[in-house]
N, C-alpha and C positions, 0 to 999 in steps of 0.2 A: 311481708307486705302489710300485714293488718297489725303486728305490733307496731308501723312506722305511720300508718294513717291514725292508733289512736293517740300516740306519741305528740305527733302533732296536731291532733284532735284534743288532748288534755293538758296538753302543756307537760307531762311528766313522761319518765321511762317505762317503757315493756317490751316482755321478750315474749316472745314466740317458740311454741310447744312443736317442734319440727317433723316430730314422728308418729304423732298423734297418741292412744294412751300409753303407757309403761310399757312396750313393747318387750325393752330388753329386761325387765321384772318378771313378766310371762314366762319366757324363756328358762328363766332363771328357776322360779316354782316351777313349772312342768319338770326339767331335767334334774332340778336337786333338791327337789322334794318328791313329788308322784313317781318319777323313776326308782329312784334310789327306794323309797317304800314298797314301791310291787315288785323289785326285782329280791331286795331283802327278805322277803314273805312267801316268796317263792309264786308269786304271779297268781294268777286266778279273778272272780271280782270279789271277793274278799279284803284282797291286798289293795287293787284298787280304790275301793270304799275306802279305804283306810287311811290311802294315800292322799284318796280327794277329801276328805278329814281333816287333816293333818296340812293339807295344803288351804282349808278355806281359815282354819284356826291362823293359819302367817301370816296369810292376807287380811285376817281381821287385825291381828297385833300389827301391821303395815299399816295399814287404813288409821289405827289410833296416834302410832308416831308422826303420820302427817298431817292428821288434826292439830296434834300439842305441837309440830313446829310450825303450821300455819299460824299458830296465836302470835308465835312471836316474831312471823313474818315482819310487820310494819315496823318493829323493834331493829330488824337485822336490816331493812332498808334505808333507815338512817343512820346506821354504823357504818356499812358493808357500802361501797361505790357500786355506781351500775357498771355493768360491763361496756 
C-alpha cells in the first residue's frame, strides 16, 4: 500500500519491504554462526562470547556489502526493469 501511494505520489516505481527487517538473515546468523560456534566449543559462555563475536564481525562485513551495493543501486535501476 505505501509503495503504491508513493508510486503515484512521485511519479516513479517502489517496492515495499514485506517482512520488516532481514528477518530471514537473523535466522540464518543465529543458527549457522552462534550455534555452530557454541556447539563446536563445547557450550558454556565462553563459547557464546565467541560466537556472539564472530556473529557481530558478519553482520559488520554484511552491513559494508550493502553499503557498496546501495552506491550502485541508481546504476542497477536504469539497467535492471522494475518488477
Amino acid at each position: 500500500w505505501q509503495a503504491v501511494r508513493l508510486t503515484e505520489y512521485y511519479g516513479r516505481q517502489y517496492t515495499a519491504q514485506p517482512y520488516g527487517l532481514n528477518t530471514p538473515a537473523a535466522f540464518a546468523f543465529v543458527f549457522n554462526i552462534i550455534y555452530t560456534i557454541f556447539f563446536q566449543n563445547g557450550g558454556g559462555d565462553a563459547s557464546f562470547i565467541l560466537g556472539y563475536k564472530i556473529a557481530l564481525a558478519a553482520n559488520f562485513i554484511t552491513g559494508i556489502i550493502s553499503v557498496a551495493l546501495g552506491l550502485i543501486g541508481p546504476i542497477m535501476l536504469k539497467v535492471v526493469p522494475p518488477a
